[in-house]
ZATILUM-47141 format. One record per residue (C-alpha): x, z, y; residue number from 1. Coordinates in nm, 4 decimals. Layout:
N
<r><u>X</u><w>Z</w><v>Y</v><pos>NUM</pos></r>
...
***
This chain:
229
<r><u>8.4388</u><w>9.2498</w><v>5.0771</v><pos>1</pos></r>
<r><u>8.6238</u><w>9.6126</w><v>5.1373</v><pos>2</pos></r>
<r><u>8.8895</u><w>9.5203</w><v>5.0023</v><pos>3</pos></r>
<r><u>8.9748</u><w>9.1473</w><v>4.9589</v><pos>4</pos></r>
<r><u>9.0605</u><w>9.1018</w><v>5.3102</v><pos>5</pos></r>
<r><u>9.4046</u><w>9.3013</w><v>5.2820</v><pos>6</pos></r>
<r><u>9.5039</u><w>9.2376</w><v>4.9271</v><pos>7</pos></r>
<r><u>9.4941</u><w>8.8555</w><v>4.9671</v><pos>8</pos></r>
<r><u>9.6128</u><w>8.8704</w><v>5.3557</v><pos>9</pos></r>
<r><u>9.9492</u><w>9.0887</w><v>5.3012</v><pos>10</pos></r>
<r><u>10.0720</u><w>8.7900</w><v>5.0904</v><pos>11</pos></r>
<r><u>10.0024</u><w>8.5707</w><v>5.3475</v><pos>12</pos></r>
<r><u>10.2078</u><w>8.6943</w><v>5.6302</v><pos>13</pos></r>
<r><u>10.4113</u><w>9.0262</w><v>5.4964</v><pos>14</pos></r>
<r><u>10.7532</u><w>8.8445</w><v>5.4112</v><pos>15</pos></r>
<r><u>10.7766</u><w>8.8065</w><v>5.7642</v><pos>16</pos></r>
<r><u>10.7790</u><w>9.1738</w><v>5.8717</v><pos>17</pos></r>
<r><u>10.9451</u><w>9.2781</w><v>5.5705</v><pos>18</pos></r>
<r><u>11.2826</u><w>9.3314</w><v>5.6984</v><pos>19</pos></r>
<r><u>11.1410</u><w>9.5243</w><v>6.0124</v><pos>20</pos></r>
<r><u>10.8987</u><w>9.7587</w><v>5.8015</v><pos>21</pos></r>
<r><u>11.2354</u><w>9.8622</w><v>5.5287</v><pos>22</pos></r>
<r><u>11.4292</u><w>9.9470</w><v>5.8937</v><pos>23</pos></r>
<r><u>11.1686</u><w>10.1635</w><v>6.0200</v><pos>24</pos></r>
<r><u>11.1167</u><w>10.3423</w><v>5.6833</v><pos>25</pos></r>
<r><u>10.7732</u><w>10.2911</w><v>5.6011</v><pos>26</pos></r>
<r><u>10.5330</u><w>10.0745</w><v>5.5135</v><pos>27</pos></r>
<r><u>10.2149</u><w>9.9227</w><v>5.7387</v><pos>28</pos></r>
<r><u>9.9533</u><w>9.7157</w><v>5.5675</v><pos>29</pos></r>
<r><u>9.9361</u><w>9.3473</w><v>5.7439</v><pos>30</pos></r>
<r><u>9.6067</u><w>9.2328</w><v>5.9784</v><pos>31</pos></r>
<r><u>9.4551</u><w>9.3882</w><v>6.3117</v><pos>32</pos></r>
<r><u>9.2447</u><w>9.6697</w><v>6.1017</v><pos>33</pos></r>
<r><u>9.0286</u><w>9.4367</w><v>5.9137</v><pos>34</pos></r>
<r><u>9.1020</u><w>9.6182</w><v>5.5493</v><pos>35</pos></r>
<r><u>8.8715</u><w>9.9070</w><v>5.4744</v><pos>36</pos></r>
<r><u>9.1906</u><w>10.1118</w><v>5.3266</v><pos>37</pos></r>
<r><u>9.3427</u><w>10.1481</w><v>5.6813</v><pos>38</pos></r>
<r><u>9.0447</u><w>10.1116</w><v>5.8931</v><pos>39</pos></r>
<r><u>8.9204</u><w>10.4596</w><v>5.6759</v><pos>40</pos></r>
<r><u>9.2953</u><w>10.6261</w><v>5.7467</v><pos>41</pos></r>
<r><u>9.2184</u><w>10.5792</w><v>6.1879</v><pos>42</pos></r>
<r><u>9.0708</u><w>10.9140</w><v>6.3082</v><pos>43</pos></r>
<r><u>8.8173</u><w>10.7268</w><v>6.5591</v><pos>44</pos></r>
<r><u>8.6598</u><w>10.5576</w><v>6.2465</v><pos>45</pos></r>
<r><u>8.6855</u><w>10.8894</w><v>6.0564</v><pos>46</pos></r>
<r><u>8.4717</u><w>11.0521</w><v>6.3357</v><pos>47</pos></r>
<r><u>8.2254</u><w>10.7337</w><v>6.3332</v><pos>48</pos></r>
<r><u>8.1369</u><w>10.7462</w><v>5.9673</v><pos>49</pos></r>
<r><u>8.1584</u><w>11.1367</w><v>5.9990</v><pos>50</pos></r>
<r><u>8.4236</u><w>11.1897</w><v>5.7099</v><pos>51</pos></r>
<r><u>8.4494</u><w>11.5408</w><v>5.5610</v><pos>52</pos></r>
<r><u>8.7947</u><w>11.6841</w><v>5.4678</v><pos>53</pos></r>
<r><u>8.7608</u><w>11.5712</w><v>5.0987</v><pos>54</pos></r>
<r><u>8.6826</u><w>11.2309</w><v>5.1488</v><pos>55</pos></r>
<r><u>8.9590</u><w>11.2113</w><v>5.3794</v><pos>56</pos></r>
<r><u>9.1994</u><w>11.3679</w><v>5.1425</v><pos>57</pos></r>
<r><u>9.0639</u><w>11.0853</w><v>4.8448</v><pos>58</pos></r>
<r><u>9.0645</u><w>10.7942</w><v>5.0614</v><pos>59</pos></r>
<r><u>9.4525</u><w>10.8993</w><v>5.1635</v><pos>60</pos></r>
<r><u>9.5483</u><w>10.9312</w><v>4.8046</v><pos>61</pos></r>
<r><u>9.3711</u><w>10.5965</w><v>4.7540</v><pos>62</pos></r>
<r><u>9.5731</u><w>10.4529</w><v>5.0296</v><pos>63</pos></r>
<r><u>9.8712</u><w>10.5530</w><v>4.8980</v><pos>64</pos></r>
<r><u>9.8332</u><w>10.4341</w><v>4.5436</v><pos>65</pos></r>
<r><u>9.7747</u><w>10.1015</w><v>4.6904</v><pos>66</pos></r>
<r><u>10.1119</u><w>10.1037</w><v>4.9175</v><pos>67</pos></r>
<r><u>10.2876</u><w>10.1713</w><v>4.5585</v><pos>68</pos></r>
<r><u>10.1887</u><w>9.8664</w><v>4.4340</v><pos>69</pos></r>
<r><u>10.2608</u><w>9.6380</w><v>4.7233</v><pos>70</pos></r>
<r><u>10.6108</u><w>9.7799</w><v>4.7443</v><pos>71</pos></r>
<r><u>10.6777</u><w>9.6642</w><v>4.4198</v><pos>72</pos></r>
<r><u>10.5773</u><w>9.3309</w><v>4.4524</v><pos>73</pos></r>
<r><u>10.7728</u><w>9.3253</w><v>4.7959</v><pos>74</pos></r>
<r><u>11.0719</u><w>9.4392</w><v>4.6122</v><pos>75</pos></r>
<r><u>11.0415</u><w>9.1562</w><v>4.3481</v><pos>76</pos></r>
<r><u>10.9668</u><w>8.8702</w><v>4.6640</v><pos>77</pos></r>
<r><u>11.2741</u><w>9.0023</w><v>4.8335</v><pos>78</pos></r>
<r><u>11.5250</u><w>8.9435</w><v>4.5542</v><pos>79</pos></r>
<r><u>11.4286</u><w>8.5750</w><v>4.6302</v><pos>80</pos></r>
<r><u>11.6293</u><w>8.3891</w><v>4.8336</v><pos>81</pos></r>
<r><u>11.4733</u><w>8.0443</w><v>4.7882</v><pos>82</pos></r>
<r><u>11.1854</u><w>7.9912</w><v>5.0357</v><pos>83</pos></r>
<r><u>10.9896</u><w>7.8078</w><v>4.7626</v><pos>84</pos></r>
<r><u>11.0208</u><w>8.0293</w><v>4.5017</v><pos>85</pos></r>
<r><u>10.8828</u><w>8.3368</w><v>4.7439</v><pos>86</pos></r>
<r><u>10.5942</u><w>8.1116</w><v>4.8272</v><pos>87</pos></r>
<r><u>10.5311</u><w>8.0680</w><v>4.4651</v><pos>88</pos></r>
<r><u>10.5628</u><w>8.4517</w><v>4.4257</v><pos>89</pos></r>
<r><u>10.3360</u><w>8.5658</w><v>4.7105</v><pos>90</pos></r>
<r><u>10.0750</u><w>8.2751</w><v>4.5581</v><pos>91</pos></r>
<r><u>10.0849</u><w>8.5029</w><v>4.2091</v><pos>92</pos></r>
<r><u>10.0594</u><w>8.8508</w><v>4.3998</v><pos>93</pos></r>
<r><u>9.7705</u><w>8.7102</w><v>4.5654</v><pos>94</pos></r>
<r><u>9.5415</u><w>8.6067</w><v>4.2484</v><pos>95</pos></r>
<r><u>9.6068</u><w>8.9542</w><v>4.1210</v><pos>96</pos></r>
<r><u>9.5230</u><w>9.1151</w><v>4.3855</v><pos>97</pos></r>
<r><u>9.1855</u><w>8.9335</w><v>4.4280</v><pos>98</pos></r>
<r><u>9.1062</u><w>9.1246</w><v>4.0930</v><pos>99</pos></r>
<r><u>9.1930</u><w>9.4157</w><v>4.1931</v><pos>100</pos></r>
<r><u>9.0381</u><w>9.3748</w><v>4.5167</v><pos>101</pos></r>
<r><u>8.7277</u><w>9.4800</w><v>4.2989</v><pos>102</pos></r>
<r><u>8.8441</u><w>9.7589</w><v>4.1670</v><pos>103</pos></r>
<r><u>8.9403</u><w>9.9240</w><v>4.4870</v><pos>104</pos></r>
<r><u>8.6042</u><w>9.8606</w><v>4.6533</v><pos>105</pos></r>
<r><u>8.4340</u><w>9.9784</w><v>4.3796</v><pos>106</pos></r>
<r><u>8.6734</u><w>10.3410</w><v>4.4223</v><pos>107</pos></r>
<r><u>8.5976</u><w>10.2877</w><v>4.7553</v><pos>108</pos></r>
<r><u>8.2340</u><w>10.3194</w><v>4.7711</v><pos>109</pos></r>
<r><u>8.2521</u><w>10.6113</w><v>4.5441</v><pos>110</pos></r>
<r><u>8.4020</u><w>10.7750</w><v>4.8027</v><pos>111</pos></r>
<r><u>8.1700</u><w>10.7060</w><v>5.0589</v><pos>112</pos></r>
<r><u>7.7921</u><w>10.7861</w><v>5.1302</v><pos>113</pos></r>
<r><u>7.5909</u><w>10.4820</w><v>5.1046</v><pos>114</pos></r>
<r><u>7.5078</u><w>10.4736</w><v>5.4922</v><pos>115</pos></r>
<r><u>7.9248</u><w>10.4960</w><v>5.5507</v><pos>116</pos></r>
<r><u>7.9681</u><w>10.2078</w><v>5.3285</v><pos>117</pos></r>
<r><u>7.7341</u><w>9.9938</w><v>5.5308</v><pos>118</pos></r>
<r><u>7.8627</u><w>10.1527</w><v>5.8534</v><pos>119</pos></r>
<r><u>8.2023</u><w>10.0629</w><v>5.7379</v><pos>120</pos></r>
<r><u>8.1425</u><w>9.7089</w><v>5.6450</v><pos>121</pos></r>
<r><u>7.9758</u><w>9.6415</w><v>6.0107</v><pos>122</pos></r>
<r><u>8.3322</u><w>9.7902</w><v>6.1746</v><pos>123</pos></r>
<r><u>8.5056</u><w>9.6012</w><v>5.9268</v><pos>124</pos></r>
<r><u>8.3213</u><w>9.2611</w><v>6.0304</v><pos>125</pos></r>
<r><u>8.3954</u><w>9.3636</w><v>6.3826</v><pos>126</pos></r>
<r><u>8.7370</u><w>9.3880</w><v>6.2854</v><pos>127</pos></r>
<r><u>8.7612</u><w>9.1051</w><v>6.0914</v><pos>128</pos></r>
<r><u>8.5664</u><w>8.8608</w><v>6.3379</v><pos>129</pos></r>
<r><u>8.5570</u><w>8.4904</w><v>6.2023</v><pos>130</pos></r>
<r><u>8.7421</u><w>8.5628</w><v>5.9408</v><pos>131</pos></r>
<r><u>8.4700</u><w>8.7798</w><v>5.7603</v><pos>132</pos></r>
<r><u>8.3043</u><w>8.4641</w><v>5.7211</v><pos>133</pos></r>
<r><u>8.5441</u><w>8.3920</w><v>5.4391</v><pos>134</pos></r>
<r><u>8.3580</u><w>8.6705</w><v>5.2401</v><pos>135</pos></r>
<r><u>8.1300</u><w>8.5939</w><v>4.9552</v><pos>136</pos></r>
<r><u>7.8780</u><w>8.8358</w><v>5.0734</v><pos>137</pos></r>
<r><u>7.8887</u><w>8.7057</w><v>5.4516</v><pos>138</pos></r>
<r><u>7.8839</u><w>8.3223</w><v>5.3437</v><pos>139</pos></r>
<r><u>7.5605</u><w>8.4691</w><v>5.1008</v><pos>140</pos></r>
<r><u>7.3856</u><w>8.6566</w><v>5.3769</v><pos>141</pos></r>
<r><u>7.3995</u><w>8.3882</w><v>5.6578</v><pos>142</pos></r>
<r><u>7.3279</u><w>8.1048</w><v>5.4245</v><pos>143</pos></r>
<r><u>7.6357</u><w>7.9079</w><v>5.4941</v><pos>144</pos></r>
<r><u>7.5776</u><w>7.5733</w><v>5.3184</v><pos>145</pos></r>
<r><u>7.8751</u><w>7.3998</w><v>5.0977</v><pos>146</pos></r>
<r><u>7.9075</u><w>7.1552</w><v>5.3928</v><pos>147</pos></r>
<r><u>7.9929</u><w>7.4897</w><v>5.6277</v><pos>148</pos></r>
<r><u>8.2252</u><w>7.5908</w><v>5.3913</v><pos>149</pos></r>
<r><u>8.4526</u><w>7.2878</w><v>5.3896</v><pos>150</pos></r>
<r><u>8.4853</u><w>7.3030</w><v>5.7521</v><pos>151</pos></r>
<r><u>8.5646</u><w>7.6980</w><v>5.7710</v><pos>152</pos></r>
<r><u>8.8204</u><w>7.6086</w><v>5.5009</v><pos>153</pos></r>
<r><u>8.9387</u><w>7.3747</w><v>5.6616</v><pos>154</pos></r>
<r><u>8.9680</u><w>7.6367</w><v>5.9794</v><pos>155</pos></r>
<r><u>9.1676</u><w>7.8731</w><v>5.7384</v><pos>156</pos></r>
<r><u>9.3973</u><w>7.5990</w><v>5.6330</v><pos>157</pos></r>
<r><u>9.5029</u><w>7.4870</w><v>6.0033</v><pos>158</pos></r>
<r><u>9.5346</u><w>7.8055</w><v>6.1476</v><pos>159</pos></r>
<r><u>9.7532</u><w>7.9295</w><v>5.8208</v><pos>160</pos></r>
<r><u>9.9771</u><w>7.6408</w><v>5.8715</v><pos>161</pos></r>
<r><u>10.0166</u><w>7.7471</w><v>6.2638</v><pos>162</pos></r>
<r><u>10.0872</u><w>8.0862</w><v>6.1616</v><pos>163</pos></r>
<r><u>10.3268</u><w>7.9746</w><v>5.9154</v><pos>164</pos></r>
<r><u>10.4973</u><w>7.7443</w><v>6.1351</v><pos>165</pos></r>
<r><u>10.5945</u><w>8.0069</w><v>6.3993</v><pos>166</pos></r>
<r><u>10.7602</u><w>8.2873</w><v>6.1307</v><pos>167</pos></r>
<r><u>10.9824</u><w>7.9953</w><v>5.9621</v><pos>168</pos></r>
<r><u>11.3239</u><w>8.0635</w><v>6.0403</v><pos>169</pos></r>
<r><u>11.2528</u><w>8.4037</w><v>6.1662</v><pos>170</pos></r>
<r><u>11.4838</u><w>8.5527</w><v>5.8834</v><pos>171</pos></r>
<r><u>11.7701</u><w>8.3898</w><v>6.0021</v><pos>172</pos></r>
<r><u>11.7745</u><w>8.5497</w><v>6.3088</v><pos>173</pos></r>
<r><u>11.9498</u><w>8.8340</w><v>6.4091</v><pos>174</pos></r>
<r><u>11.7750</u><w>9.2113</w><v>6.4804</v><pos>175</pos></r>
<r><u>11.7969</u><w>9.1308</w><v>6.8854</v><pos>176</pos></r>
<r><u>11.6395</u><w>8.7440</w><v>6.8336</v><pos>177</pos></r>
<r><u>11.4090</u><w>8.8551</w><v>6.5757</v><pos>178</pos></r>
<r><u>11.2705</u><w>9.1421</w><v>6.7971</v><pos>179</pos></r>
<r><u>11.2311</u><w>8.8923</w><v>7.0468</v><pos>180</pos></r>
<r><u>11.0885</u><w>8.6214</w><v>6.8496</v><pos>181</pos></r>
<r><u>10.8267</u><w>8.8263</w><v>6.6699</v><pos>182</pos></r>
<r><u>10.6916</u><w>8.9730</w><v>6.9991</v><pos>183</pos></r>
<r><u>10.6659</u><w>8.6143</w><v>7.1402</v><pos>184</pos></r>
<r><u>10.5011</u><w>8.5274</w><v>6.7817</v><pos>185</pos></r>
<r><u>10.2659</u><w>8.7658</w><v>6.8471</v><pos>186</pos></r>
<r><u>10.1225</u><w>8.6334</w><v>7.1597</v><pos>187</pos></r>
<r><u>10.1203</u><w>8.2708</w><v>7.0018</v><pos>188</pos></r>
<r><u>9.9229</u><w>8.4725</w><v>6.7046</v><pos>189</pos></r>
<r><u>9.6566</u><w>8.5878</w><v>6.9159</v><pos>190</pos></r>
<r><u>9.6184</u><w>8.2615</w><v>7.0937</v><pos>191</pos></r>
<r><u>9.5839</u><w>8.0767</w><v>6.7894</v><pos>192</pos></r>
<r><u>9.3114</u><w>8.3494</w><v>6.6266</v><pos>193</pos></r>
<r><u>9.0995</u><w>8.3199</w><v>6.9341</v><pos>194</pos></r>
<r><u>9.0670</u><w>7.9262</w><v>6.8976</v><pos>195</pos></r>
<r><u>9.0282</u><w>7.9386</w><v>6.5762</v><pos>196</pos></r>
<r><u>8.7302</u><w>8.2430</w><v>6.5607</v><pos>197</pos></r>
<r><u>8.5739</u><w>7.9690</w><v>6.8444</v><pos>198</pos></r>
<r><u>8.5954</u><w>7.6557</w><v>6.6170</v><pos>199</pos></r>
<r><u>8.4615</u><w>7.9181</w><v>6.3054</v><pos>200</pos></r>
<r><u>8.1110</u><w>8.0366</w><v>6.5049</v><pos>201</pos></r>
<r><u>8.0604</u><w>7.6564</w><v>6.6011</v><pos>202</pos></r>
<r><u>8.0571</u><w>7.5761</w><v>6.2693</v><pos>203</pos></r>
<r><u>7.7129</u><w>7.8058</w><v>6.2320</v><pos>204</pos></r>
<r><u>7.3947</u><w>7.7148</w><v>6.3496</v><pos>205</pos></r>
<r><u>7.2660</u><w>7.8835</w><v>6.6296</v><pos>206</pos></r>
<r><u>6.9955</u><w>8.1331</w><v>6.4237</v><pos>207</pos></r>
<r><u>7.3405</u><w>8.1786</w><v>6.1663</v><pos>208</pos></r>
<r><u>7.5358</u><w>8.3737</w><v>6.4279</v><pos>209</pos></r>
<r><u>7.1947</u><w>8.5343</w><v>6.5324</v><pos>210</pos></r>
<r><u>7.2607</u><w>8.7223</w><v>6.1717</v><pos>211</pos></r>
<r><u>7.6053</u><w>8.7402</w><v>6.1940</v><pos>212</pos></r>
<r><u>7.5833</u><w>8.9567</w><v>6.5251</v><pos>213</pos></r>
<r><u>7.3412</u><w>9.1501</w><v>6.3579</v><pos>214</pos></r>
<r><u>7.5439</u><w>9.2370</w><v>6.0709</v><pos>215</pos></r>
<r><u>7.7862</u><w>9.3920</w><v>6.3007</v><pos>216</pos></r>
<r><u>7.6198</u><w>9.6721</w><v>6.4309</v><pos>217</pos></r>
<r><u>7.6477</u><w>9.8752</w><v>6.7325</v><pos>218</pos></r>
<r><u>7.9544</u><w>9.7946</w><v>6.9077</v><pos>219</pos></r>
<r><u>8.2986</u><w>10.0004</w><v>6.7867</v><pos>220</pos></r>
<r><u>8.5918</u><w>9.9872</w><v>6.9812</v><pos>221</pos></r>
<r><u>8.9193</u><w>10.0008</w><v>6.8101</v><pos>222</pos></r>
<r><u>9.1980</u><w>10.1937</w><v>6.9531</v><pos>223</pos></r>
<r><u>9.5258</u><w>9.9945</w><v>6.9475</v><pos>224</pos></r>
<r><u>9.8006</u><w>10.0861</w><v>6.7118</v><pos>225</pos></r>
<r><u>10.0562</u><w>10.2993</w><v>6.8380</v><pos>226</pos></r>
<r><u>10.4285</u><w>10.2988</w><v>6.7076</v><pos>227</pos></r>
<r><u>10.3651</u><w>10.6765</w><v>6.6015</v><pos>228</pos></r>
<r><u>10.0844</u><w>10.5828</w><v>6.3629</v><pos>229</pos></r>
***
């Protein structure tokens, strides 16, 4: 669960920002914190899981060998011009990235104390909200039946078709528009992601999001993101 939720989710909506994150100079990993990778890299969830120096120091080179590899595969999407053929593309980046979704969680938690791994997972679902009920482990721990699954899927699909729906076009724009229409997107984005974590913890049973609270721990509050970061 560390990792899957950023490898499979940067496919999902990066193409969109891709143009604004080569302006700026740098690259910023997709979501609203939910991936362990940049969760670990915020100093307020450094100071919660009580990082020393040398974890810090592995977790940044860690971070960093990831941001190589995405850059690649955003170089190869953005030689596409056809909108099909990047779909196809991001569809490939995304299967090989739930392998090595395994591979980082596993460097991950080699890294970490045991009792930061688990603190780290309960920020994470925090994070994450609803959509950590897509995990394996989640689904496993609350006991979500096949029947629950079909209708969280079903969740996923509509609200990735509503997301999808408001970046089309948004390439065609120009840097003025574009600004203009990403911060409105935004707003849409957060309305949608609120209905949709409603519809998700109706789907559960009462004594289901019982456990699901529980697996989140003491409260954390995020800081928001700041241009400097």
């Amino acid at each position: 669960m560390l990792m899957t939720m950023v490898l499979v989710g940067i496919a999902a909506t990066a193409w969109a920002q891709e143009d604004q994150r080569r302006r700026r100079g740098r690259f910023r990993m997709g979501g609203r914190g939910g991936d362990s990778i940049r969760l670990l890299a915020r100093p307020e969830v450094q100071k919660e899981l009580e990082l020393v120096d040398e974890q810090k120091e592995k977790l940044k080179k860690l971070g960093e060998e990831l941001r190589d590899k995405i850059r690649k595969d955003f170089a190869a999407v953005g030689e596409l011009k056809d909108e099909e053929a990047r779909r196809k593309k991001w569809q490939e980046i995304r299967e090989k990235y739930e392998e090595q979704a395994k591979e980082m969680r596993k460097k991950v938690e080699t890294i970490l104390l045991p009792h930061q791994v688990d603190r780290l997972k309960e920020i994470q679902i925090q994070a994450q909200g609803a959509r950590a009920l897509g995990s394996s482990e989640v689904a496993k721990a609350l006991g979500i039946t096949d029947e629950q699954k079909g209708k969280l899927e079903k969740i996923r699909e509509d609200i990735r078709g509503q997301i999808g729906k408001l970046w089309q076009g948004i390439r065609d724009l120009d840097q003025d528009q574009r600004r203009a229409k990403m911060e409105e997107n935004r707003k849409k984005m957060q309305e949608v992601i609120e209905k949709a974590k409603k519809d998700a913890l109706g789907v559960l049973s009462d004594e289901q999001r019982k456990t699901f609270e529980k697996m989140q721990g003491k409260k954390f509050e995020l800081q928001p993101y700041s241009r400097s970061r």
